[in-house]
C-alpha positions, -999 to 999 in steps of 0.1 A, spaced: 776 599 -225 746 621 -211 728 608 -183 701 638 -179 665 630 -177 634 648 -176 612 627 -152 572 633 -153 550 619 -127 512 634 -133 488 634 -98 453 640 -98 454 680 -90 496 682 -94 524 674 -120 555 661 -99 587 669 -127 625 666 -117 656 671 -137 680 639 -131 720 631 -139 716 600 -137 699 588 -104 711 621 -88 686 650 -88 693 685 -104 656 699 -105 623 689 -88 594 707 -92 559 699 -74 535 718 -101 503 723 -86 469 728 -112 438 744 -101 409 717 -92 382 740 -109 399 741 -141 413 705 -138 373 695 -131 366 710 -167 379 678 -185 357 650 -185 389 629 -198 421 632 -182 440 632 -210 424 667 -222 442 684 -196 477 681 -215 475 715 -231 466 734 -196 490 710 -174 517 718 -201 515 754 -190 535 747 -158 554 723 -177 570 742 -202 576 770 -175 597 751 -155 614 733 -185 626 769 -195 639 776 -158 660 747 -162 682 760 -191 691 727 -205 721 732 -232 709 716 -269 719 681 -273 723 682 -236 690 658 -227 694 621 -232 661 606 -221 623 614 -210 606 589 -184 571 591 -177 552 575 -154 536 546 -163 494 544 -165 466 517 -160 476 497 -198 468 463 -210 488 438 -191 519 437 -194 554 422 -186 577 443 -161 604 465 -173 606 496 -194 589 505 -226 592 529 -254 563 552 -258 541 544 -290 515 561 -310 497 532 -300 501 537 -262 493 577 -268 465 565 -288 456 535 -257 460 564 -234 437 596 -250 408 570 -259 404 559 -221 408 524 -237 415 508 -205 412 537 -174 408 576 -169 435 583 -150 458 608 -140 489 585 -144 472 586 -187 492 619 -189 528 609 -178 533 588 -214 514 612 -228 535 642 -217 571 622 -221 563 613 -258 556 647 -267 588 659 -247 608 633 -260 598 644 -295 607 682 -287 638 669 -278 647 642 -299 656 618 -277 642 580 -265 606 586 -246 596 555 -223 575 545 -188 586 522 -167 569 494 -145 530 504 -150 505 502 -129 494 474 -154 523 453 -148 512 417 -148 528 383 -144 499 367 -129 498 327 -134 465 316 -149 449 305 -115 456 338 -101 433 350 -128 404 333 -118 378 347 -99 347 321 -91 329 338 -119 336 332 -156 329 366 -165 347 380 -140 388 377 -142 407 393 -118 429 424 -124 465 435 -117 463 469 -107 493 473 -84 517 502 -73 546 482 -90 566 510 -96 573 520 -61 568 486 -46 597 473 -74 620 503 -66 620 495 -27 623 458 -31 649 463 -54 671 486 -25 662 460 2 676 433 -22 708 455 -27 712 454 8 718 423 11 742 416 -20 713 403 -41 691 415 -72 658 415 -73 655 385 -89 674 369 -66 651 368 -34 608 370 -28 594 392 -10 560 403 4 555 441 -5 532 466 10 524 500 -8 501 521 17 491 548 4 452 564 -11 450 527 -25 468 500 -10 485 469 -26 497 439 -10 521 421 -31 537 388 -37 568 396 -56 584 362 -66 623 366 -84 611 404 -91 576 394 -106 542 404 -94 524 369 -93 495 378 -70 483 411 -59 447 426 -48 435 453 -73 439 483 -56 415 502 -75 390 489 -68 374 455 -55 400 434 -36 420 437 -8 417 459 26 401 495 24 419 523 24 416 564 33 392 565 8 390 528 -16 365 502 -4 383 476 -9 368 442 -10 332 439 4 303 417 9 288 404 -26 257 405 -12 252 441 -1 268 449 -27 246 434 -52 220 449 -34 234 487 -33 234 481 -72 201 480 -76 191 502 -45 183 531 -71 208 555 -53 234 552 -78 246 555 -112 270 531 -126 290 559 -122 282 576 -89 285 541 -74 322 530 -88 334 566 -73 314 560 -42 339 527 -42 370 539 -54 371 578 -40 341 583 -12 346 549 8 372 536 36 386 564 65 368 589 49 332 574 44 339 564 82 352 591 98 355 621 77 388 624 70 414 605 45 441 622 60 456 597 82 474 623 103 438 635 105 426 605 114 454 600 144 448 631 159 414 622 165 424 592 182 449 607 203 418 630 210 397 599 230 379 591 195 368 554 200 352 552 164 384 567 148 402 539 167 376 509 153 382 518 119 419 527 121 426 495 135 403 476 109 421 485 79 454 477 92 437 445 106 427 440 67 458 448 55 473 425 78 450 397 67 461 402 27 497 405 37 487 365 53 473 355 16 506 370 -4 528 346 24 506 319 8 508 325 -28 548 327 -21 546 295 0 556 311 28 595 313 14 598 349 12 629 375 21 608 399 42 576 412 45 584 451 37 559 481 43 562 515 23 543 545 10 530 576 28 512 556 55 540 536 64 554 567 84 525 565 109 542 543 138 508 533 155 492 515 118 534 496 113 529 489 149 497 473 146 502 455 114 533 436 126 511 426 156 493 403 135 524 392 107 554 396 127 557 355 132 557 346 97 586 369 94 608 399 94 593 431 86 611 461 73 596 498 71 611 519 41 582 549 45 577 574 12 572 567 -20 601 566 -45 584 570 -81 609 594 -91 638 578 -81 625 543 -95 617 564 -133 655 575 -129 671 541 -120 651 529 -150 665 552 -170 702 549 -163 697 509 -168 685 523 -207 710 544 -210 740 519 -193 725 488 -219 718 472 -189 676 469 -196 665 474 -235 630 489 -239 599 466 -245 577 475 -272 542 478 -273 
């Protein structure tokens, strides 16, 4: 039986595409768009006809023999919440996804994208672990405020995929084994992943948890409340002041954190103060997902782009070495993790969800 996959993974200015047999990869492709033209649609999902382009380009380049394709897997956007796992691709989700029901982002394209290639192809269209994933207990939901419930908003898909390789490693399945999980990257998520479940986690959006290159985090309610009405901002101007103009880059200048390093390694003291305070937050978070898991946890494991940078690891397990063992798996592995899920739908060994 065919194992080959088309994998989608839409960015904000790139499409990241690959060609898998199985979990092997045949194809990748990094398809860069223009920022002008991308900054023409006011909804993300508008951009399918000029992102589509590229797509189809490299599709052709690929020369995949008819009947040849067994699956598409895109990657999975902001959704209602949801249980784990993998699920078919709806008009409902397209519909979900082109009306901005629940966020505008660039992830809205990757189920977008797969259920139109899955139709040109005739074969099963599905995302995998969204950012929406959600197995939040009901007092993880609440907030302090009655109209305010909190949000899972997590990099599950990457922050699954690693645990589930750690887990491996040690002759056990996800399910098996907790751990606390650590995706650094523009937003970061601090995870308590309990028997392969996501029962606490700050939204990593926007509002909770440490700041990041450019996400503010969680911040004072006060000032907040106050910068509300300041008359500076619109609703708008002020959530992407929050979510796009805040953390390293509102401090410093730069949300680059090999940027940001260099101007350390330069005699920059400020650099240093705020470097140091965001892994000093994300140290703190990684303290409350210990809690929620009662302290009985496999490891403490860090990943995403900023977990190459040797001086933030370093400082992190400064503050959470002692409440246990810390493992580094740096990168992101979105498109591996889309593959694995589709060779457990193609094996039997995970049925798709429905939505």
């Amino acid at each position: 039986m065919s194992q080959l996959m088309l994998i989608i993974n839409p960015g904000s200015t790139s499409t990241k595409t690959a060609l898998f047999d199985g979990e092997k990869e045949v194809s990748g492709e990094v398809i860069r768009h223009d920022s002008t033209e991308l900054g023409k649609f006011e909804n993300v999902a508008d951009q399918f006809d000029y992102r589509m382009e590229g797509i189809n380009a490299w599709i052709e380049s690929l020369e995949i023999p008819e009947g040849g394709l067994a699956a598409v897997v895109g990657r999975g956007a902001p959704l209602r919440p949801l249980e784990g796992g993998s699920y078919r691709i709806t008009d409902l989700m397209v519909d979900d996804l082109r009306n901005i029901r629940y966020s505008n982002h660039a992830s809205n394209l990757g189920a977008i994208i797969a259920h139109h290639l899955g139709d040109r192809f005739g074969v099963p269209a599905f995302v995998s672990d969204p950012i929406t994933v959600d197995n939040f207990t009901d007092v993880a939901r609440i907030s302090g405020v009655p109209e305010i419930e909190r949000k899972c908003r997590v990099h599950a898909l990457n922050i699954k995929e690693v645990c589930r390789r750690q887990a491996a490693a040690i002759g056990k399945t996800l399910e098996d084994v907790n751990f606390v999980a650590v995706h650094m990257g523009g937003g970061i998520s601090v995870a308590a992943l309990e028997a392969g479940k996501v029962v606490d986690v700050n939204d990593a959006l926007i509002g909770m948890g440490p700041f990041s290159p450019d996400r503010a985090g969680a911040v004072p309610i006060g000032g907040l409340v106050k910068l509300c009405y300041s008359g500076k901002f619109t609703e708008k101007e002020l959530v992407a002041k929050l979510s796009k103009k805040s953390g390293l880059v509102a401090y410093v200048g730069s949300a680059d954190l090999i940027e940001v390093e260099k101007m350390i390694d330069g005699g920059d003291e400020n650099a240093l103060l705020y470097f140091n305070a965001m892994a000093y937050q994300i140290a703190k978070e990684i303290g409350i997902a210990a809690t929620v898991l009662k302290g009985e946890f496999q490891s403490i494991v860090l990943t995403g782009g900023m977990a190459h940078s040797a001086r933030l690891v370093s400082e992190i397990r400064s503050y959470v070495s002692y409440l246990g063992d810390v493992s580094v798996v740096p990168g992101e592995f979105e498109m591996e993790a889309l593959a694995a899920a589709g060779v457990r739908f193609l094996t039997g060994a995970e049925e798709l969800k429905e939505y």
